[in-house]
N, C-alpha and C positions, 0 to 999 in steps of 0.2 A: 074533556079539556085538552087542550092542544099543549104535544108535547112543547116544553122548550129548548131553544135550538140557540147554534152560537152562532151569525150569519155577520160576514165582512163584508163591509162596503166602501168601496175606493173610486177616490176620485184625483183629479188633477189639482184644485185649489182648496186651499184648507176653509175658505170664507166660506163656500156652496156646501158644503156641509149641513150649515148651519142655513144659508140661505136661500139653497134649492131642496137641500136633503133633507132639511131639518122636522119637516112636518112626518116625515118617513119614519124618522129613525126613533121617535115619539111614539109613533104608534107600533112600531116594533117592543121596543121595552116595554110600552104600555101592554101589551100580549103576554109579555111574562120571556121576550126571549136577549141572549146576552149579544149586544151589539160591538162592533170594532169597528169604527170608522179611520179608514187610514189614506192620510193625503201629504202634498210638503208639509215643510214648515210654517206656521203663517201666524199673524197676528195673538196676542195673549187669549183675548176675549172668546176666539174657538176653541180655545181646549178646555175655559171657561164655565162656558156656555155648555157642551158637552157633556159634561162631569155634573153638571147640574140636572144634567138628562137621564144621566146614569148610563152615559155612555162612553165606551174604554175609546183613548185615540191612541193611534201610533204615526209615527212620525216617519215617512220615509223619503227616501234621495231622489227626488223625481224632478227634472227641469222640463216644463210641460210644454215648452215654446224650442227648446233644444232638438240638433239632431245628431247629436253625436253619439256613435254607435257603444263606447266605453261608458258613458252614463248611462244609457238604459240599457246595459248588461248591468252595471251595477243597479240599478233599478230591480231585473228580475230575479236577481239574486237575491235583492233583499225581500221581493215578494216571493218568494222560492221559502225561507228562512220564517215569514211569517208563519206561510201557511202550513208547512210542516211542523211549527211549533204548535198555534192554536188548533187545528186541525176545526175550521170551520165547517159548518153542513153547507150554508148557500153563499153565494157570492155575487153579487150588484156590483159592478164595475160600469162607470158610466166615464166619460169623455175619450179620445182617443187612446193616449199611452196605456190610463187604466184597461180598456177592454183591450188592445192587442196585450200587451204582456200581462196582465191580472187574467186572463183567459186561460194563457200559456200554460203560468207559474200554475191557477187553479187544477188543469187537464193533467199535469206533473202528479202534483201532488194529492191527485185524486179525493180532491174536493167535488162532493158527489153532487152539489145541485149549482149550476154555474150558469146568471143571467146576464147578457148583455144589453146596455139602457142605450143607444145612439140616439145622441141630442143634439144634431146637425151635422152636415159633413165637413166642414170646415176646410182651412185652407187647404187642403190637398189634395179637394175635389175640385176646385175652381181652375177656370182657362190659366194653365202653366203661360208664367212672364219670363219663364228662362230655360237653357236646356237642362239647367243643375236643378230647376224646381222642378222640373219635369222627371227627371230620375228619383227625385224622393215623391212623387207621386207614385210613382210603381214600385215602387220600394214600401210604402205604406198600407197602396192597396194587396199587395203582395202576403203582408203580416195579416192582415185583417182576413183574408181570404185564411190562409194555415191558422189564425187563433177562433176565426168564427165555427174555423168546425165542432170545433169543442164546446161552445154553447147549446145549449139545454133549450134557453130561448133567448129570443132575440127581440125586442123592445123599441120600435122605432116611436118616434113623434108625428109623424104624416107621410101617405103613402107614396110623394115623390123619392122623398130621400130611399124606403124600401126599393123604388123601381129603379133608381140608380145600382145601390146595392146588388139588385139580382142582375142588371144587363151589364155590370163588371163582373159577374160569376163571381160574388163575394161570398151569397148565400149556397147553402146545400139544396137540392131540390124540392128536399120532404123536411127544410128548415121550419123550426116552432116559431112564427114569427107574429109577433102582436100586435097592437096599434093602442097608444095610451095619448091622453089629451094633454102634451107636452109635459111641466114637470108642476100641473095644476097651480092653484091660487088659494090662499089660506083665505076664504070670505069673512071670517072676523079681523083676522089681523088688518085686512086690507077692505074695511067696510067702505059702504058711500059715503063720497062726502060733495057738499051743493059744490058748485062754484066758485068760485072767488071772483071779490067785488073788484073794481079797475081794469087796464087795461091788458090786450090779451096778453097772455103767455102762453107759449109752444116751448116743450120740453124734450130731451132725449135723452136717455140714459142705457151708455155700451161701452164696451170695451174700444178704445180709440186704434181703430182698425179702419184698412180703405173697404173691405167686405160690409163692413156695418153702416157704409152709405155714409158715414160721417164730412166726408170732402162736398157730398152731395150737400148735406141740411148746412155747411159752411156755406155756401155759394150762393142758394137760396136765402140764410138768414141775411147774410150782407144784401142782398138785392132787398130783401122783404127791409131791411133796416132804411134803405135812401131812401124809401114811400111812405112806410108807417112809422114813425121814429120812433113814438111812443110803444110799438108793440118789443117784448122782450120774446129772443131766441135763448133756451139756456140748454145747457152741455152739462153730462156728470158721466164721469168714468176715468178710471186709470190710464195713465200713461202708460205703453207696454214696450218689450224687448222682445219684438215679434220681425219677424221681414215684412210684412203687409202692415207695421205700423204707422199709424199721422204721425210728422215728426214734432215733436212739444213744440217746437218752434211756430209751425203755423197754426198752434192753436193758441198760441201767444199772438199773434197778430190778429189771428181772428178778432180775438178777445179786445186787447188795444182798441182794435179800427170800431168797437164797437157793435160788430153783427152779432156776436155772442157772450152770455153769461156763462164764463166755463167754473165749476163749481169743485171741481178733482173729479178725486177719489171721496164717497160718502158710505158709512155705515147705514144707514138708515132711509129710505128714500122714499119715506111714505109722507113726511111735511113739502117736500118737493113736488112729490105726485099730486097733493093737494092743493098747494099754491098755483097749479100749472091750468090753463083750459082746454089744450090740447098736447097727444099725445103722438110722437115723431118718431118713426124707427124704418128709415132706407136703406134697410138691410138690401145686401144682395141675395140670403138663403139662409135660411133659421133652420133647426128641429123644430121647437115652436117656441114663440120669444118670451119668457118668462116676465119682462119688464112692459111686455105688451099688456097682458092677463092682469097684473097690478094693477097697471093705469086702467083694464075695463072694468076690474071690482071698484075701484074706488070712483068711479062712472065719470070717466074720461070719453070724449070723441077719440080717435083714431086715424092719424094719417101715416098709412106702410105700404111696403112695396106688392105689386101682385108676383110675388116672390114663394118656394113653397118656405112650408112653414108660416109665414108671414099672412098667406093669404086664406089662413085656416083662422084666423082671428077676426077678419073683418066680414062684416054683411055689407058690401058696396053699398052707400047711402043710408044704410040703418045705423049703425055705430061709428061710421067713419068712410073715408074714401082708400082705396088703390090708388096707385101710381107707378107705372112702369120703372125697371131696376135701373139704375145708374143714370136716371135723366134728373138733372137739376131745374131745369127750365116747369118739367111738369110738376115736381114738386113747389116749385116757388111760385105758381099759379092756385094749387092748393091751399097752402099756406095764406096765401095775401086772401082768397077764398074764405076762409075760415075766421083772419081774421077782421074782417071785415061781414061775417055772420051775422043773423039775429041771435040774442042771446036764449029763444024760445028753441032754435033749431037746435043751437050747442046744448041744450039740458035738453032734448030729447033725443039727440044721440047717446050723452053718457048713458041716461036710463038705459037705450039700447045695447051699451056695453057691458053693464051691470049684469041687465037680463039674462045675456050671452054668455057671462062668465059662470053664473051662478047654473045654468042649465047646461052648459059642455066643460066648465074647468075647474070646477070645485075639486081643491087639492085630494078630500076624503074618496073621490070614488078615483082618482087617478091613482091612490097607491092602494086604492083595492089590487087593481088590476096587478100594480106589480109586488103588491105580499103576495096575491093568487101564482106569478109566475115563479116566485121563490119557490111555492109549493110546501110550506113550513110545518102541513100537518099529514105530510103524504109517510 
């Protein structure tokens, strides 16, 4: 029997937890080992939901979208403070903040097994819009280079984002570096479901971001709206306090003028996925898109960017089409494409999404791989 071990897993928002981590941290307890998931503050229902898992949270001072240098000192102090308290054996540190300072704090306090999960490279890898973004770009990749050394291994989502990584000399040369199929798909939670009866619906559900192609699916839904009236564009995702955010304003107008169903912020987004016939996500650069994998379990079509990340989800023509990054015109050709489809072609795409998820993204062997790089019986 495998010994049990006491293993932290930190992340940037307390929701993923429960909503990316969640199938993880189950099968962790469910092994017999003592879990600490520690993220901000956030919502009642995650610490909830946790406790019902049988797993300890802790609460720490992290502003994930911040960059000031006095908060995440106090950040690694407080990660500093945990881990010399509980003196965990592994550590899973996934989003940015978590892996540069949870690596740090980990190497500090000689926490002997230390994994890092990168699940996209998000804004700090993207073409700098200023000379002050541009300096917290080499300020960021800077950290990530001095905390990656101290990983054990290193966890990408698809092997663009690792080739980024190593032509920044982020990685070590003889780095343990893995490849796991983004952060998988629970195939029950997120079974098939047919179609829906009426007219079309195209869905997207992201963080309101201009990286997440959101300006893009606005532009096209307004055009796809003057030709097809009847067909619905819908939106679901948080307003954010980010520099690269949509300002709530145009997505009030959107809304208004009619091109978009904007829906928030939703717990739950599997009656949305269901209601929908197609699935939207113009991203400019994923890890791999977690809300893509949903929509192909529950045997959605597919329109995303040939983007990385993004284009590790699609079979061009068998579950859904590509579209090159930041073009609205090709997307809105798609789109008007799709919905004006047979409805024999749209359910034999989903099937081919379903197929797809259940043979490359099924959540059970993706956290094989990373309880394997925990290493929790060595």
């Amino acid at each position: 029997m495998t010994e049990a071990r006491r293993v932290l897993v930190l992340g940037s928002l307390a929701e993923s937890l429960v909503n990316f981590r969640g199938d993880l941290l189950r099968a962790l307890t469910d092994a017999g080992h003592e879990v600490i998931a520690a993220a901000p503050a956030g919502p009642a229902w995650v610490d909830e939901v946790l406790a019902q898992w049988g797993v300890r949270r802790v609460v720490l001072p992290l502003r994930r979208t911040g960059t000031n240098p006095v908060q995440d000192l106090a950040f690694l102090r407080a990660l500093l403070r945990l881990m010399y308290a509980e003196r965990p054996y592994a550590l899973l540190a996934y989003t940015v903040k978590p892996v540069i300072y949870g690596l740090i704090a980990a190497h500090v306090a000689g926490v002997p097994r230390r994994v890092a999960l990168i699940t996209g490279l998000g804004f700090s890898f993207l073409e700098a819009r200023s000379a002050a973004q541009s300096v917290l770009q080499r300020a960021v990749r800077w950290l990530y280079r001095r905390a990656l050394r101290g990983a054990d291994v290193v966890l990408f989502q698809n092997r663009d984002d690792e080739e980024v990584f190593r032509s920044c000399g982020l990685l070590r040369p003889r780095q343990d570096v893995r490849l796991v199929a983004g952060s998988g798909v629970n195939l029950e939670r997120y079974g098939a479901r047919p179609l829906p009866a009426g007219p079309r619906r195209f869905l997207l559900i992201a963080r309101l971001l201009i990286d997440k192609g959101i300006q893009e699916y606005i532009d096209a839904a307004a055009r796809l709206h003057a030709v097809r009236r009847r067909v619905s564009c819908e939106l679901i995702g948080p307003e954010e306090d980010h520099p690269a955010a949509i300002p709530a304003r145009q997505i009030e107008q959107a809304a208004q003028s009619g091109a978009i169903v904007y829906h928030g912020a939703v717990r739950d987004v599997r009656p949305y996925l269901a209601a929908a016939h197609v699935y939207v996500l113009p991203s400019y650069r994923e890890g791999t898109p977690r809300t893509v994998l949903e929509a192909m379990a529950i045997g959605r079509p597919i329109i995303t960017t040939d983007a990385p990340g993004c284009r590790e989800t699609v079979v061009n023509g068998r579950n859904g089409v590509l579209v090159p990054v930041a073009d609205s015109d090709a997307l809105f050709r798609e789109m008007l494409r799709f919905a004006d489809m047979d409805e024999a072609e749209l359910d034999r795409m989903g099937a081919a999404s379903r197929e797809i998820a259940e043979a490359k993204f099924d959540v059970r062997k993706v956290n094989a791989a990373i309880i394997a790089a925990l290493a929790l019986d060595a």
